[in-house]
N, C-alpha and C positions, 0 to 999 in steps of 0.2 A: 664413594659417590652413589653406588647402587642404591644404600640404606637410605641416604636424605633423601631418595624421591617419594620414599613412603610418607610424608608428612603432607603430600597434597589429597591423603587419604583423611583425613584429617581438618582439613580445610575445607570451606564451602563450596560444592557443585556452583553455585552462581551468587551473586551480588548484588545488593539493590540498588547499586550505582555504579558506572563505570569507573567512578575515580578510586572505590574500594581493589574493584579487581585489578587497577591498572596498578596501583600501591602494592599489593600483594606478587603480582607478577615481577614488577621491579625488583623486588626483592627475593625473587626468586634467580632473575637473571643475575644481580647481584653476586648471592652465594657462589652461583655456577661460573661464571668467570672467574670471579677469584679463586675459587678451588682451582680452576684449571689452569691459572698463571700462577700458582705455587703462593698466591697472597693471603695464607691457611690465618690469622688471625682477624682479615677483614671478612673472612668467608663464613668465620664465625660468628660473628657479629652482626650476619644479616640472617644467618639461618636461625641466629635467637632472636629476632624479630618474627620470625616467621613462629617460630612457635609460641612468642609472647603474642601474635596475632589468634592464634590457634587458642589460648588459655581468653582471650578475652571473647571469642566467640561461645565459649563453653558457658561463661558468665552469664552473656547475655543472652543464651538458651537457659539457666539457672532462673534469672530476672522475671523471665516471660512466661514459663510455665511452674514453679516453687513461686510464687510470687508470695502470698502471704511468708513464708518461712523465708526470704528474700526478708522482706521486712523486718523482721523479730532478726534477724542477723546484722542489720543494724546498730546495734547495741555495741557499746564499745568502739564504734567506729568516731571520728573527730565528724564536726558536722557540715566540713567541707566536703569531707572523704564522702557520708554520707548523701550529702547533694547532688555528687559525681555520679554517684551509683545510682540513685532511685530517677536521678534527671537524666541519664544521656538518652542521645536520641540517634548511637550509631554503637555498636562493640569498640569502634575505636578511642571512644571516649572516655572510656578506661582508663587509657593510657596516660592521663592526667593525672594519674594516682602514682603512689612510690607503688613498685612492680612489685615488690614484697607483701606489701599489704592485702593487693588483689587476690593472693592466695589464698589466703583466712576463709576464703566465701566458699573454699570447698570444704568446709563444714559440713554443709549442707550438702552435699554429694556422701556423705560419710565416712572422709577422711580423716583420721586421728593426728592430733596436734605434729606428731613425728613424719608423719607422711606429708604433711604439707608443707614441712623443712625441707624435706626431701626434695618436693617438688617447686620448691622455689632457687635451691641451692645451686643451680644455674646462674640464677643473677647475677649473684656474687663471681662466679666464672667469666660472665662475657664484661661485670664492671673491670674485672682483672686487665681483660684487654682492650676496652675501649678507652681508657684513660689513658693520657698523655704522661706515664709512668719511665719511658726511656727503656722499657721490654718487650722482647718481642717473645713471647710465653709460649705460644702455639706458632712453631717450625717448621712443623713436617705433618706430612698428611695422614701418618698414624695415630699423630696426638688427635687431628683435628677429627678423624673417623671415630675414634674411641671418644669424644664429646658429641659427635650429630650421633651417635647409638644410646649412649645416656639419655638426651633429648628425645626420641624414640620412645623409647621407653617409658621416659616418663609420660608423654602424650598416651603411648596406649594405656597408660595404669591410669591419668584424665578418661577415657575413655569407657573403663569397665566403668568405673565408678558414676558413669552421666546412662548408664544404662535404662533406672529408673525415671528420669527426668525424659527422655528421649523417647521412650512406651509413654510416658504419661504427655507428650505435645502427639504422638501417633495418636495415642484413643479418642484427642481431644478432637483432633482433623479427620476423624474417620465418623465421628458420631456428628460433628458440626457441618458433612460434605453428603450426611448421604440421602437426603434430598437434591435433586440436581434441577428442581425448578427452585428451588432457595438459596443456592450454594454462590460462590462468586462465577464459576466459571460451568457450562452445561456440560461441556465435555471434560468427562472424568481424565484424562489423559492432559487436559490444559489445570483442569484442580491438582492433581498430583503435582505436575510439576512447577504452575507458578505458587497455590499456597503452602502444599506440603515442603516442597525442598528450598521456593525461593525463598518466598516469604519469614522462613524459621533459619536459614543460612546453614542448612543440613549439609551435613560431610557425607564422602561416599559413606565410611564406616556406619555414622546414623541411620544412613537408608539400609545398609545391612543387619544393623537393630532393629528396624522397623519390621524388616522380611521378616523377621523371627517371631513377632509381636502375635499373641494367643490371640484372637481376633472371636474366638467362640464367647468369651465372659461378654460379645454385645450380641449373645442372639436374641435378647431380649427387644431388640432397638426394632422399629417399623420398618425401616430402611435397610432391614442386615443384609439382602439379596446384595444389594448397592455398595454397601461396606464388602462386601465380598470381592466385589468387582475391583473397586479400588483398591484393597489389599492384592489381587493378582496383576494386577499392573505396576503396582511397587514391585511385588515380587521378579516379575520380568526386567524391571531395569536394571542397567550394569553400568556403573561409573568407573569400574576400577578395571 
């Protein structure tokens, strides 16, 4: 149980709606009662929601900051598949797609055709046990530890790999905020926190990307004092 709660590192600090976070918690509480009632293959099957929720948030950080190379990745996609992608107007809307597919888009993160087997190969795991098959595959809470640590895993390996994607939406909020008579919000501490982490659906982990973020290649910018600022008040926040 200790290891699945790493996955809320991973998930977004806050939500643009209540009905996203109340979905997410549900199925947080989900996993956690069944683990704890011994019901290790429903507890499965929520906790791969939680990380197929987790893979489609990555996307839709991919969608909004790669955006042109979002596009040219298009290609080869069906043009419903396409529609889904270039039209949703929530991460969850994803979910409309076959789950396997969704994978493909970390391409553009620069994961090689084998690793994105890799990271889909879950799928086929929780199809094993959500079907009406007459097995009950996952018993015992060894099997089922030894699947929430794969899942893990492969979330932090999503994770190095959105490294550049994640610096490239910071530069973007750091050079677009540091004017604070132009910006959405005056006080830099309301900027940070509704457009940096709400608005982009930032995980703790990203804001600990961000911390690390060379912030010196903008002293060029008018406002670098301002970017200053803002980069030490990211710095001082703790989600985890």
């Amino acid at each position: 149980m200790d290891e699945a709660y790493k996955i809320h590192d991973y998930l977004p600090v806050s939500y643009r709606n209540p009905e996203e976070q109340e979905y997410v918690e549900f199925l947080w509480s989900s996993f956690e009662l069944n683990y704890k009632e011994g019901k290790y293959q429903f507890a499965f099957i929520a906790f791969h929601m939680l990380y197929m929720s987790a893979v489609y948030f990555n996307v839709w950080q991919i969608r909004r900051f790669a955006e042109e190379d979002f596009k040219k990745a298009m290609i080869g996609f069906g043009k419903d598949d396409e529609d889904r992608l270039m039209n949703a107007r929530t991460p969850f809307d994803f979910s409309r797609m076959n789950e396997r597919t969704v994978f493909r888009l970390f391409r553009l993160l620069g994961c090689a055709h084998d690793r994105i087997g890799h990271l889909a190969k879950s799928v086929e795991e929780r199809n094993d046990s959500a079907h009406s098959n007459g097995q009950l595959v996952i018993r015992s809470q060894h099997t089922l530890d030894r699947k929430i640590s794969k899942i893990i895993q492969r979330i932090e390996e999503i994770q190095e790999q959105s490294w550049e994607t994640i610096l490239r939406c910071y530069e973007l909020f750091l050079t677009n905020s540091q004017d604070p008579e132009a910006r959405e919000h005056y006080a830099a501490e309301d900027q940070v926190r509704e457009v940096l982490i709400h608005e982009n659906y930032m995980s703790p982990q990203d804001v600990e990307y961000c911390k690390t973020a060379p912030i010196d290649k903008l002293k060029g910018e008018p406002g670098f004092a301002e970017i200053e600022n803002l980069h030490a008040l990211v710095i001082n926040v703790s989600y985890q």
